[in-house]
C-alpha positions in Angstrom: 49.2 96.0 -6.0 48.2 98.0 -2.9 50.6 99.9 -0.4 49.9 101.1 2.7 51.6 101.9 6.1 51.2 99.6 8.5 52.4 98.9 12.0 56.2 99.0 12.6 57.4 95.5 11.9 58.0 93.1 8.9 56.7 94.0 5.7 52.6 92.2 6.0 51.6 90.8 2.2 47.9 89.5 1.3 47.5 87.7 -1.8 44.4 87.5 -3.7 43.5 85.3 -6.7 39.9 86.0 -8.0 38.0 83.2 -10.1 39.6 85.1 -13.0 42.5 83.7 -12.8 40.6 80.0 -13.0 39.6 77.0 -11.0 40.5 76.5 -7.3 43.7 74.5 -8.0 44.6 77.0 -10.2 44.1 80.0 -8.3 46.1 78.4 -5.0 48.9 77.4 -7.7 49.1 81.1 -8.6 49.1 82.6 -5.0 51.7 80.2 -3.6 53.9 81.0 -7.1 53.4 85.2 -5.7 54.0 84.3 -2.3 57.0 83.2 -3.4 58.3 85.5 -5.8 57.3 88.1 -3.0 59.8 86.4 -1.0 62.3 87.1 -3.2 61.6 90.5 -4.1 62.6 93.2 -1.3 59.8 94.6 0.9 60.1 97.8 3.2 59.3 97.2 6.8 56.3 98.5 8.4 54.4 98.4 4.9 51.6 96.2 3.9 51.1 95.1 0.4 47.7 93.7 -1.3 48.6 91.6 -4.4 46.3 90.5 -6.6 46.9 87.7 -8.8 46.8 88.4 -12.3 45.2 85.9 -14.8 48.5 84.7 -16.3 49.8 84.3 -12.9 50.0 80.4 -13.3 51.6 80.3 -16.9 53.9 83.3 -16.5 57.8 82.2 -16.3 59.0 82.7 -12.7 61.3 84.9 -13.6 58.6 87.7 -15.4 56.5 87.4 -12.5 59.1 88.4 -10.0 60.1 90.9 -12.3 56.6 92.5 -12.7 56.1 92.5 -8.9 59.6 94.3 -8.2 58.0 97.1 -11.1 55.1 97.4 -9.4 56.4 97.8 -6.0 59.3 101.0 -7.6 56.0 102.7 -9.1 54.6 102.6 -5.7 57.3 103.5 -4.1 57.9 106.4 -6.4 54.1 107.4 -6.2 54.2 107.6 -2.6 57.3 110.1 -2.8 55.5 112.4 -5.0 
C-alpha cells in the first residue's frame, strides 16, 4: 500500500490487480473484494492510498483481507509519524 497527501477532501483510493493475481475475471473479482473492504476500513481525509492487490486477494476470507488492509494502513500511519 501507498500513502500520500493529497488534496483536502475524502480520502482518494486506487486499486491495482497485476496479472499476478490471475486472469481478467479474477483480477476485477479481487479489486471489487478491496474496494470493498476499503470501504469498511477507516481512511483519513485528504490522503490518497495505492492498493495493490495481492495474489490471494480472491481466496482470502473477507474478514483477513480487511484485517490485513487496516494493518497496513497503522504501519503507515505510524511510519509517517516517525
Amino acid at each position: 500500500m501507498i500513502r500520500s497527501p493529497a488534496e483536502t477532501g475524502p480520502p482518494q483510493v486506487g486499486i491495482v490487480a497485476s496479472r499476478r493475481v490471475g486472469s481478467a475475471v479474477r483480477r476485477n473479482r479481487a479489486k471489487r473484494r478491496l474496494r470493498e473492504a476499503m470501504m469498511r476500513v477507516e481512511l483519513e481525509p485528504g490522503t490518497a492510498y495505492v492498493v495493490v492487490a495481492p495474489a490471494g486477494a480472491v481466496t482470502m476470507e473477507f474478514d483477513e483481507l480487511t484485517r490485513r488492509l487496516r494493518e497496513a494502513i497503522d504501519r503507515g500511519e505510524q511510519e509517517e509519524h516517525r
